[in-house]
C-alpha positions in Angstrom: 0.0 0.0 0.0 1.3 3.7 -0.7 1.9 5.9 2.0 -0.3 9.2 2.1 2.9 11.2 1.2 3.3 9.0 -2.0 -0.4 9.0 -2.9 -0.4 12.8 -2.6 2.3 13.0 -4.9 1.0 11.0 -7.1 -2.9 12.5 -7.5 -1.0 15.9 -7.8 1.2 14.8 -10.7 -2.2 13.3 -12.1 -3.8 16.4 -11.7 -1.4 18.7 -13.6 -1.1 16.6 -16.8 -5.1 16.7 -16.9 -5.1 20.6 -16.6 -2.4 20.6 -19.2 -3.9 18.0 -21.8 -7.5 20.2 -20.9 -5.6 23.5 -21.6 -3.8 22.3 -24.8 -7.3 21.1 -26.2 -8.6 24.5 -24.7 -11.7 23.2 -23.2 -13.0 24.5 -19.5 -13.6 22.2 -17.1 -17.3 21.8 -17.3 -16.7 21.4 -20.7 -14.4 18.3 -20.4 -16.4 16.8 -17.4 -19.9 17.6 -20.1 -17.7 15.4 -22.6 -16.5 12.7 -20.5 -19.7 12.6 -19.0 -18.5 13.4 -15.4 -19.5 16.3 -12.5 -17.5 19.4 -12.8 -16.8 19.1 -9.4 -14.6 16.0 -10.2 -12.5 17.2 -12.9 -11.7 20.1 -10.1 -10.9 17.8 -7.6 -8.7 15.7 -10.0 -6.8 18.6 -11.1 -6.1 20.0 -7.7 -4.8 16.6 -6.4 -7.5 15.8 -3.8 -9.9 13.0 -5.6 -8.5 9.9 -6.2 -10.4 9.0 -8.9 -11.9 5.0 -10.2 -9.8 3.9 -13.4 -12.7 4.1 -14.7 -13.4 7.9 -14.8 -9.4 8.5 -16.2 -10.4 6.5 -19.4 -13.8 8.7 -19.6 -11.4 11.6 -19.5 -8.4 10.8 -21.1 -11.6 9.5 -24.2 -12.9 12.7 -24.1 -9.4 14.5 -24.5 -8.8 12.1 -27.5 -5.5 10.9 -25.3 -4.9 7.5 -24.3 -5.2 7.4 -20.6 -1.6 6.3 -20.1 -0.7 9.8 -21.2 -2.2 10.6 -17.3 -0.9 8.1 -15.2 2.3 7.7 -16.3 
């Protein structure tokens, strides 16, 4: 099992490549979370770090930015 430390690290590196990837494909957040079918509120959460997210809801995402999700977790 991670420690916290680790798993914070890890949803915050998460996080930043979303808002990137979003940015790049210059959606807003709703509008990502409207195509990946998803609440605004969780795309928030995901990019700040504090939702650790099902697998689940990164492939919804990473389909709706036209990225493979790997491009996120990695």
């Amino acid at each position: 099992m991670l420690d916290s430390l680790r798993s914070e690290e890890i949803l915050k590196k998460v996080g930043a490549k979303l808002n990137k990837r979003r940015k790049a494909k210059k959606l807003s957040m709703r509008a990502l979370a409207s195509l990946a079918g998803v609440d605004y509120s969780q795309i928030d959460k995901i990019e700040k770090g504090r939702l650790n997210c099902t697998i689940l809801t990164i492939i919804a995402i990473a389909d709706a930015l036209e990225i493979p999700a790997s491009k996120l977790i990695d």
